[in-house]
N, C-alpha and C positions, 0 to 999 in steps of 0.2 A: 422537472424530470431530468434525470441523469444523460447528456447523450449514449446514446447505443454505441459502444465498444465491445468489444471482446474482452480486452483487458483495460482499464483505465488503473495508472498508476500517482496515487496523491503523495506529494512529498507534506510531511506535517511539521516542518519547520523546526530549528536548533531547542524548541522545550514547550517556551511561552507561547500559548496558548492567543494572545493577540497578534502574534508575527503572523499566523496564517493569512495565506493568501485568502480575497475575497472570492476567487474561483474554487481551492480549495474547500473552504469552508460552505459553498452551496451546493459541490458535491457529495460531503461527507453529511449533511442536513436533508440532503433529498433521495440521499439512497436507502434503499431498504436493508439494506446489509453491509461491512465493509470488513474486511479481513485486514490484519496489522500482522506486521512482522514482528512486532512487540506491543503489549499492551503496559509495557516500563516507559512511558515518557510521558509529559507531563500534560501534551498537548491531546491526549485520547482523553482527558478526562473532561472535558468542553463539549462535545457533540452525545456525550452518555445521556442524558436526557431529551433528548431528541425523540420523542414520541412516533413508536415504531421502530427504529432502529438497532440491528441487533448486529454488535460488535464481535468481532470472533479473533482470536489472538493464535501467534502460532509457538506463544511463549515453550508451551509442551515439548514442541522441536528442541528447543536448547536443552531442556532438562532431560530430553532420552537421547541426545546425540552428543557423542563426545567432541568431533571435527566441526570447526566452522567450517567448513567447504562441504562435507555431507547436509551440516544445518540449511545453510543455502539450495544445497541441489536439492533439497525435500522440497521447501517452500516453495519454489518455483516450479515443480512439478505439481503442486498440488493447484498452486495457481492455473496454471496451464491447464488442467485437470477444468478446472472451477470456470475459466473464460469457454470452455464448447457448452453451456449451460443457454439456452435462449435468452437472458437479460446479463451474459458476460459476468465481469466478476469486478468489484472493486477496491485495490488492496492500496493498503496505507502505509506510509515508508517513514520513518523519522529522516529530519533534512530536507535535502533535496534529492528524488530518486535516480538523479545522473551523476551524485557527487558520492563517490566513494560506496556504492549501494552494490554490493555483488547480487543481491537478486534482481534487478533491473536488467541489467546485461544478460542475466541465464536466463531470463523471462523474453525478450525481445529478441534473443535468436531462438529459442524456442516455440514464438510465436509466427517469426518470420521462416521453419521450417514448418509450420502447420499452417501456413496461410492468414492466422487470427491477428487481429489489428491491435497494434498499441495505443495509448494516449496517457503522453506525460503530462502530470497536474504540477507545474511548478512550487518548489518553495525553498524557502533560505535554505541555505546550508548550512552548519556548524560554523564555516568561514565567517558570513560577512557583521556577524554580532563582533568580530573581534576586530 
């Protein structure tokens, strides 16, 4: 079972699908749901078979939004939106979601102006493959 967050945030590592963290990967396998800020990377496609699990992307965002900085402040409101839900919300970030991730930062002061709790789920970043 998923711990109780508000928001818990997974980073899903620089592609490869084996990089995932062992934490990562029991939260992405034990949730009932998990929103991705792109369903373009290579490591969403490992938990698709996960019996029960339904994947929700927010690819749509980029294709009606011209601004990355609008694309961002959607996603993160929608999150925000999604974590006052009684079983929270739990969204999926390519990377790591402390390294270069503009919706992490609008999501955690967001969160921390509504009271709701974060939890970072670590994972590589683009960095340390190189």
């Amino acid at each position: 079972m998923v711990a109780m967050n508000n928001i818990t945030i997974v980073g899903l590592g620089p592609g490869d699908p084996r990089l995932l963290t062992r934490e990562a990967w029991e939260i992405l396998t034990q949730a009932s749901e998990v929103y991705l800020r792109t369903a373009r990377h290579p490591t969403v496609d490992a938990p698709r078979d996960v019996p029960g699990l339904r994947l929700v992307s927010f690819d749509e965002v980029y294709e009606q939004t011209d601004a990355f900085a609008d694309v961002y402040q959607t996603i993160s409101a929608r999150i925000l939106d999604l974590a006052t839900r009684p079983q929270g919300v739990v969204y999926a970030v390519p990377g790591h979601p402390a390294v270069g991730e503009t919706t992490t930062e609008l999501i955690q002061q967001g969160a921390a102006a509504r009271g709701l709790t974060v939890r970072i789920v670590e994972g590589l970043s683009f960095i340390e493959p190189l």
